[in-house]
N, C-alpha and C positions, 0 to 999 in steps of 0.2 A: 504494500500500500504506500508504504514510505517512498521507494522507487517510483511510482508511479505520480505520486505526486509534484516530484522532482523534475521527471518527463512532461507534464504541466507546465513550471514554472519555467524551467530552458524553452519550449514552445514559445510562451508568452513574450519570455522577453528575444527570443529568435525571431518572432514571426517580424514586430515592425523594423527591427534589424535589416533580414533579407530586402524587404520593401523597398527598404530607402536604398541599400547598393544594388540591386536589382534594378530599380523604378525611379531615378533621379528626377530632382523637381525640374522642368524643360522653364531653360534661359526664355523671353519673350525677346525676339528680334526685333521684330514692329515698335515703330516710335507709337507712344501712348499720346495723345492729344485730349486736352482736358478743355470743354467749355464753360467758361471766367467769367463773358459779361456780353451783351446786347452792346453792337457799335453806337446804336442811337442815343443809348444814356450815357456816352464818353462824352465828356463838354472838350472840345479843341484844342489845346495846347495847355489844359489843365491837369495836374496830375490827380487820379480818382483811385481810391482804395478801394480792388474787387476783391470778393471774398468768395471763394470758392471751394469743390471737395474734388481730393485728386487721391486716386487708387493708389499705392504703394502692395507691392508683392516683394516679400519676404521669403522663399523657398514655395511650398503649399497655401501659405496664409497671403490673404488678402487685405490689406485696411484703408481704410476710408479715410482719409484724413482731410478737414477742414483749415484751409490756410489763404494767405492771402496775396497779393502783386500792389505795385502799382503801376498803373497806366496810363500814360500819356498818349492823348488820338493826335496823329499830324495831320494826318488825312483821312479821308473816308475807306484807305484801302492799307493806309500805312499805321503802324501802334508801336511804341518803346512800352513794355514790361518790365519791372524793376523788381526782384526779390528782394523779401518785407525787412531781410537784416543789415545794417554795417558790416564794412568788412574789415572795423577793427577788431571788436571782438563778439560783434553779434547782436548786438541790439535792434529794437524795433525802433525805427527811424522813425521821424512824420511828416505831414508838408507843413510849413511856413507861409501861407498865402502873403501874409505884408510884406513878406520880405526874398515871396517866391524863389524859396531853397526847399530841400529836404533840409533836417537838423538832427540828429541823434544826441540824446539825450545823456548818454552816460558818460560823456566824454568831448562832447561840442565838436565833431566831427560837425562839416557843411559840406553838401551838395548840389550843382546844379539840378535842374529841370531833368536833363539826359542822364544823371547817376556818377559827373563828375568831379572829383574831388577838388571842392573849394578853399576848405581851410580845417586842420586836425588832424589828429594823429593818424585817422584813416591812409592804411597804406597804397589802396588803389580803388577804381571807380566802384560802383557798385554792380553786382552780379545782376544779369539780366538773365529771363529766361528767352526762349525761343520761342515767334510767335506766328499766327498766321491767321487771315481772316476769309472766313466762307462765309457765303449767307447772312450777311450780317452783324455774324457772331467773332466773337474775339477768342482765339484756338489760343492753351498755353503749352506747349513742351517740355522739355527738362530745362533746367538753371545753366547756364555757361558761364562759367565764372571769369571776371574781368582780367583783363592782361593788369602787370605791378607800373605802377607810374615810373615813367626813364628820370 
């Protein structure tokens, strides 16, 4: 009985063993495209904080995560996306309408309109995702992280 129950427990902890070196979680090739926001509510050379929810895959597991950009509309076919952190050390930036900069907060980092570095410890512009527009709508892509100031 002892043995058998033994036979059990090696099963148990063998069976999701095999699985996973057997059956590995498959890489996603396809770029993943997340919709942000409606072109029509972007005001023109305003920067506007969309808030959005973008899939992350971890192995098997899927999550949902709610986050944010910002966005500037140049045109009706063109957009700059700006991801929500500094790139000194992370902070959530904001806009500054009187004095039409972004400002981060923890450390007085400034930026322009476009994500670039005005005045602060910030060592280069800010990371932008990739963007693209259909229908519309405002597509976001993954984050490209900005080149270091020469």
């Amino acid at each position: 009985m002892i043995y058998g129950l033994w036979g059990l427990i090696g099963a148990a902890l063998a069976l999701p063993a095999s699985i996973y070196l057997l059956f590995p979680p498959r890489l996603r090739k396809r770029e993943e495209w997340t919709e942000a926001a409606d072109m029509g509510k972007l005001t023109a050379k305003t920067p506007t904080e969309v808030v959005f929810r973008q899939n992350r895959v971890d192995g098997w597991k899927i999550t949902s995560e709610r986050t944010t950009a910002w966005a500037i509309k140049i045109s009706d076919t063109e957009v700059i996306a700006l991801a929500p952190q500094c790139t000194h050390l992370g902070c959530a930036y904001h806009w500054d309408d009187g004095k039409r900069q972004f400002l981060c907060p923890c450390h007085t980092s400034t930026f322009s309109p476009d994500g670039k570095v005005l005045s602060g410890p910030a060592p280069r512009p800010l990371d932008r995702y990739e963007v693209k527009v259909e229908n519309g709508k405002l597509l976001l892509g993954k984050v490209v992280e900005s080149e270091n100031a020469a």
